[in-house]
C-alpha positions, 0 to 999 in steps of 0.5 A: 702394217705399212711398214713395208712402204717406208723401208728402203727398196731397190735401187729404181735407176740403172746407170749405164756405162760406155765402154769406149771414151767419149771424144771431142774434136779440138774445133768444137771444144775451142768454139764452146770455150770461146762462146763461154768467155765471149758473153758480150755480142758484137759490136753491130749488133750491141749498138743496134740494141742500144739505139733500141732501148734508147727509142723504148726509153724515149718513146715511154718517157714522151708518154709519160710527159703527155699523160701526167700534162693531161693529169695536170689538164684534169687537176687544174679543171676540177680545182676551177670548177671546185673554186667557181662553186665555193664563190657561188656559194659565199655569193648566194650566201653573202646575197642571203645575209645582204653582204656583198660578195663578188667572184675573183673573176670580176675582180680580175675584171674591176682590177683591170680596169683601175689599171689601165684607168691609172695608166691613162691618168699617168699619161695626162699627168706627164707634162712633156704632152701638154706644151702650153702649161710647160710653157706658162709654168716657164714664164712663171717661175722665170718672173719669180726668179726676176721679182725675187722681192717683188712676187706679187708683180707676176699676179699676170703670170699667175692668172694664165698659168692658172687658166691653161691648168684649168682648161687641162684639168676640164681636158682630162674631166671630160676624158674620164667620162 
């Protein structure tokens, strides 16, 4: 019972056979052949597919560089507004508790204003911008070298030196406020 179905049968297929030979003309065989070896294209044709895969390669990599900018756009918003929440929350914590907390905006803030309070102080400190107290500072230590066993005698000296630093320290009082 369906042993019939597995036994070999007559061959399905005929094969033809050409009585005569089959030729080729000498042109068409030297032009396959040369196609076969000549795999490469043109030098025209290989530039033009060069200068092709530069332009793709090019424009995807300037994609590339846009999209991971604004990845880079998007990371640096959300960790700030991650960092402004978490300093919002120490804030109202630290307000709960009585603690005293500030953002690191306001201490960017406070810290600027310390420097630049700093640089204005460094600039009144220099005494190449306030002639009379150079000038008082001169005659004192030239009349310390004169009086070298005598110093008391340059108690004139001393007194305007004194005077012309304390009308510069009330200068520089006044300014800070």
């Amino acid at each position: 019972m369906g042993a019939d179905q597995s036994k070999p049968s007559e061959p399905s297929g005929k094969v033809f056979t050409n009585d005569q030979p089959v030729q080729f003309s000498q042109d068409l065989v030297d032009h396959l052949s040369d196609r076969i070896t000549s795999t490469s294209p043109d030098s025209a044709r290989q530039s033009t597919l060069d200068e092709h895969v530069r332009s793709r390669i090019q424009a995807e990599l300037s994609r590339l560089q846009s999209e991971e900018e604004q990845v880079r756009q998007q990371i640096e918003t959300a960790l700030e507004k991650e960092n402004l929440d978490k300093e919002t929350e120490l804030a109202n914590k630290g307000a709960e508790d009585g603690k005293l907390t500030t953002s690191s905006s306001a201490l960017a803030e406070e810290l600027e204003e310390v420097q630049k309070r700093a640089e204005r102080f460094l600039e009144r400190k220099r005494m190449d911008d306030f002639p009379e107290v150079k000038e008082k500072q001169g005659a004192l230590l030239k009349c310390y070298s004169n009086n070298r066993s005598t110093s008391l005698d340059c108690w004139k000296e001393v007194e305007e030196f004194k005077q012309s630093v304390a009308s510069l320290e009330k200068k520089f009082v006044d300014s800070l406020r």
